[in-house]
N, C-alpha and C positions, 0 to 999 in steps of 0.2 A: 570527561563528562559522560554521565550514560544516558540513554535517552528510553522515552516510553513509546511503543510501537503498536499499532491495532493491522493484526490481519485477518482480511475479510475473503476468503472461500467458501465455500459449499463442503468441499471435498477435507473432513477431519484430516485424514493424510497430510493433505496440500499443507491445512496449517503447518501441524507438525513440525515434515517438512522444510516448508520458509522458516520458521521458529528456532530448528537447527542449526540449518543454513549458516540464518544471523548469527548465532551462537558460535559455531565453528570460524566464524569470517574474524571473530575478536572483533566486532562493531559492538560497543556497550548497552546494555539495558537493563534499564531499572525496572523496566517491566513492559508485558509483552501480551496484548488481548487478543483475542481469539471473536470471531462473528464469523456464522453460517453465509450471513447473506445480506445486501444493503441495510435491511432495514434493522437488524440486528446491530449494524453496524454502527450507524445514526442514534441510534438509542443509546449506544453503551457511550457515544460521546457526546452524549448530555450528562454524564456519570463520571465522566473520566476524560482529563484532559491527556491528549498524545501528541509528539512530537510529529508522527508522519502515519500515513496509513499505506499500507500494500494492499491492493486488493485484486483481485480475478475480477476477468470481464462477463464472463456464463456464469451466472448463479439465480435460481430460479426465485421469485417475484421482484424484488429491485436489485436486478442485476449490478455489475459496475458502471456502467456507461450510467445508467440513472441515478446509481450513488454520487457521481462526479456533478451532475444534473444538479441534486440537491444541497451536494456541500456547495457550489457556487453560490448559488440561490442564498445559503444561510449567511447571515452576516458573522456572525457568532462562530463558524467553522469553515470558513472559504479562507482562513488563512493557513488549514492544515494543510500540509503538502501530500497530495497521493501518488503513491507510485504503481503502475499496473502491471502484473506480472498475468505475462498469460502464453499460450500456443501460438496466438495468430499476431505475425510479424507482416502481415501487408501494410504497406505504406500507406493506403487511406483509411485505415481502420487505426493505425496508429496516430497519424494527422489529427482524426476525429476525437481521438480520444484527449490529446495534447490542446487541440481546442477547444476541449468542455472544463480544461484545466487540470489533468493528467500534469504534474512535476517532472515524471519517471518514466520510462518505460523498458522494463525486464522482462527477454523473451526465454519461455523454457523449451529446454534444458537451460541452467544457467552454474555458473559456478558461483562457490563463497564470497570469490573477492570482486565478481563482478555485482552481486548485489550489494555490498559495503560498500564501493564503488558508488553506485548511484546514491544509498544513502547519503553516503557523507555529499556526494556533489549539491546533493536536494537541501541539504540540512544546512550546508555553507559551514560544514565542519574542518576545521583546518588543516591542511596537510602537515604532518612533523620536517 
């Protein structure tokens, strides 16, 4: 089964990037969106339904912490799972994140098969 994937950075690279990543890791997608930043993000998934979101937590006006904020909040998208890929690996910053409802958490540097990895764990995609 492939799945459809929304990543949210700031940083075009970053997409990129994760974009590859996923690609290289042999995790399937049927398709793969792209958002600058929360609110970019929220929008395109009124447009388009995804199986999971990646997103960074630094992105300037609704960062990730405030995107997790508002997919709860949404009845409609609190049951997409997000995963947050980011630099900062402190444990109460990750904690916080996990209880706004963060699925995932991917620290960078990371490899292909550690983010396919969480996908699939997020996804409850079956091991062969």
């Amino acid at each position: 089964m492939a799945y459809r994937v929304l990543i949210a950075d700031d940083s075009p690279a970053m997409r990129s990037f994760v974009r590859r990543t996923i690609e290289l890791s042999g995790f399937e997608l049927s398709a793969c969106f792209e958002a600058g930043d929360g609110a970019q993000a929220l929008a395109l998934l009124r447009r388009e339904w995804v199986d999971a979101i990646l997103t960074d937590i630094n992105m300037p006006g609704v960062d990730g912490e405030e995107l997790l904020r508002r997919l709860s909040a949404d009845e409609l998208l609190r049951g997409i799972p997000a995963i947050v890929i980011s630099t900062d690996a402190t444990k109460n910053r990750i904690a916080r994140l996990l209880a706004l409802g963060a699925r995932g958490y991917v620290t960078k540097p990371f490899r292909p098969e550690t983010l396919r990895a969480e996908l699939e764990r997020t996804l409850g995609v079956p091991n062969d």
